[in-house]
C-alpha positions, -999 to 999 in steps of 0.1 A, spaced: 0 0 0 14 34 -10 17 61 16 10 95 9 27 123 11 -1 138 35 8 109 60 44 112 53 41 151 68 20 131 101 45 108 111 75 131 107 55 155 128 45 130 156 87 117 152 94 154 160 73 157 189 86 120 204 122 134 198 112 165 217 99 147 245 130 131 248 152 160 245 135 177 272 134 150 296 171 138 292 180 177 302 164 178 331 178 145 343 211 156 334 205 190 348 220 206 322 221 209 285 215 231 257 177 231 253 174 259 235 190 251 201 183 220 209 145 223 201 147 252 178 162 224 156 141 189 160 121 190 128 155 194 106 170 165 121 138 145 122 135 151 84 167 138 78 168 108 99 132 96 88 128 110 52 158 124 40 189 107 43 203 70 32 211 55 66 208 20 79 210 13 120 221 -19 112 251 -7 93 266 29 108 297 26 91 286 18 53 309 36 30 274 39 5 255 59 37 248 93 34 265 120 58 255 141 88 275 169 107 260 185 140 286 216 140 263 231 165 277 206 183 267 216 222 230 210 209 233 174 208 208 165 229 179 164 195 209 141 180 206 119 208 173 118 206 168 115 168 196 85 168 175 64 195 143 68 178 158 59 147 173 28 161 215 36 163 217 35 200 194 19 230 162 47 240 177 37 279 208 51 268 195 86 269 185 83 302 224 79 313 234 118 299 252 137 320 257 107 345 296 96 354 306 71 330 280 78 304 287 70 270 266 105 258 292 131 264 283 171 261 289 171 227 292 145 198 318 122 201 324 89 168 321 66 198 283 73 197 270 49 165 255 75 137 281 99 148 305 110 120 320 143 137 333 153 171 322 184 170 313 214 193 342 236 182 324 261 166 329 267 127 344 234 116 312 212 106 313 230 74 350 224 64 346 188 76 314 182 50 334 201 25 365 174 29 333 147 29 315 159 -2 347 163 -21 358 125 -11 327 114 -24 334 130 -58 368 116 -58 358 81 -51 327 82 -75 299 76 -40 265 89 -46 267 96 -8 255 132 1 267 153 27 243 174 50 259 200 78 236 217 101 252 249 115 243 274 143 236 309 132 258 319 161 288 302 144 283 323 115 310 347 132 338 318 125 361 325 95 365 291 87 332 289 76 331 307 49 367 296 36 345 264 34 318 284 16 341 292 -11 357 258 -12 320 244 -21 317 263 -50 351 261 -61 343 223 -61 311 220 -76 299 200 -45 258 194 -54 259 170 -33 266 189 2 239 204 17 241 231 45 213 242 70 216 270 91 195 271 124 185 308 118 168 309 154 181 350 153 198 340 193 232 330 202 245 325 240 250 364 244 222 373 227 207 386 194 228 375 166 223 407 150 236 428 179 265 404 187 281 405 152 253 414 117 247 380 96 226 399 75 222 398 43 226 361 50 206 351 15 231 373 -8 264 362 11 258 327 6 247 332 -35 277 356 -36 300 323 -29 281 306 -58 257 284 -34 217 282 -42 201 292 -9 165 283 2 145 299 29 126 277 48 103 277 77 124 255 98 100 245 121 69 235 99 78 198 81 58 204 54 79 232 39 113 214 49 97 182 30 88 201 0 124 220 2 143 184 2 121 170 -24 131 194 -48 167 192 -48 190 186 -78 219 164 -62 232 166 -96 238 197 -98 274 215 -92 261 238 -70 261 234 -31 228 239 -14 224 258 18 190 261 37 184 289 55 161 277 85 143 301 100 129 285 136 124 294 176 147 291 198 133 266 225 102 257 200 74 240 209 80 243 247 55 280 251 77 297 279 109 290 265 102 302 231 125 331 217 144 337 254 182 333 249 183 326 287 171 292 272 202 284 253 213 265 283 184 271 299 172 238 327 138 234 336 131 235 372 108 206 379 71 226 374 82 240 344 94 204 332 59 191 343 42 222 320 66 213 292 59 178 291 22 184 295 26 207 266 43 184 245 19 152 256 -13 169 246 0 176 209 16 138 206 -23 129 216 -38 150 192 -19 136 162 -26 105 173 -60 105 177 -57 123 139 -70 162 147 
């Protein structure tokens, strides 16, 4: 039986609201955390995982499997998450974040299976899927290469060294996301140091940009589904989400970026979060 594209949309949506769940539970456990950026970017990585990307559980390290970077690396929690609901690591493993001995360190580490980047030092995701992207070409791999950035890391120089390298390349098949949540640790991006015009940098460097509503599946769906991989030009996706989304008293507060709930706002957020996972299921 065929699905359609209309339940498609419904299960990435209830995914994203089970990985939230998880992301906000596993933080307050831990007591700490970056929930912030965390949340802002669930649907992305939920998209990927579930729809997107050519991954199999079973196999982490297949040399055929397609590539993804957290370089916002202190907001692993949601890759945590997304990697035990899609079967790389045990769901009890979660619950040991932030404990002594934990496999789940603060940031991404290759010892976690699904993990391709130890990452966290801002501004160095991009040059690794650069290096990626460009070893696919070389070795003739259909494997494509997705990087999902912070928009606080935008500052980094090395970022844009990678930018050029893209298009210097003709790398169609790396694919950058930005988490354009407009907040960084200190505060508004645009007061800590101007991004904008983020649409015009990125086609100045020769990459096709996209703007997408990075919190609503439907449009990231529709913006993966019409990619050219073929193509020589690298793709960047400007996502344009909420810091601490889907959580209603976190939502745009940079005090969130690593942000703990005490334990009634973790009872509001999960009762928040419940009674949309109840509605989907019940189909409203």
């Amino acid at each position: 039986m065929s699905v359609s594209n209309e339940d498609i949309i419904r299960n990435l949506r209830l995914s994203a609201e089970e990985i939230r769940k998880r992301v906000v539970e596993i933080i307050y456990s831990a007591k700490g955390g970056h929930i912030g950026g965390s949340l802002s970017s669930v649907e992305i990585e939920t998209a990927l995982y579930f729809y997107v990307m050519n991954i199999d559980p079973s196999k982490p390290g297949n040399a055929e499997r397609d590539r993804f970077i957290l370089s916002k690396g202190h907001s692993v929690e949601t890759l945590y998450a997304t990697l035990a609901a899609r079967g790389f690591i045990e769901q009890s493993l979660l619950d040991t974040y932030g404990q002594f001995n934990s496999k789940l360190a603060g940031h991404p580490t290759r010892k976690t299976p699904g993990v391709e980047l130890n990452s966290g030092a801002l501004g160095h995701g991009l040059s690794v899927g650069v290096g990626l992207a460009i070893g696919a070409k070389m070795s003739d791999k259909a494997f494509r290469t997705f990087v999902l950035m912070g928009d606080g890391e935008q500052g980094e120089g090395s970022i844009y060294e990678a930018a050029m390298s893209a298009s210097h390349y003709k790398l169609g098949n790396l694919v950058a996301v930005i988490d354009r949540n407009t907040l960084q640790i200190s505060g508004k991006t645009e007061t800590v140091m101007a991004l904008e015009p983020m649409r015009e940098r990125w086609e100045a460097f020769g990459w096709e940009v996209f703007d997408v509503k990075g919190n609503d599946m439907e449009d990231i769906v529709r913006t993966f589904d019409s990619f050219d991989y073929a193509s020589e030009k690298p793709k960047l996706i400007i996502s344009h989400t909420t810091k601490g989304n889907g959580i209603s008293f976190m939502e745009n507060g940079a005090k969130w970026h690593h942000g703990v709930p005490n334990e009634q706002q973790y009872k509001t957020a999960i009762e928040e979060i419940d009674e949309r996972i109840e509605k989907m299921k019940a189909g409203c």
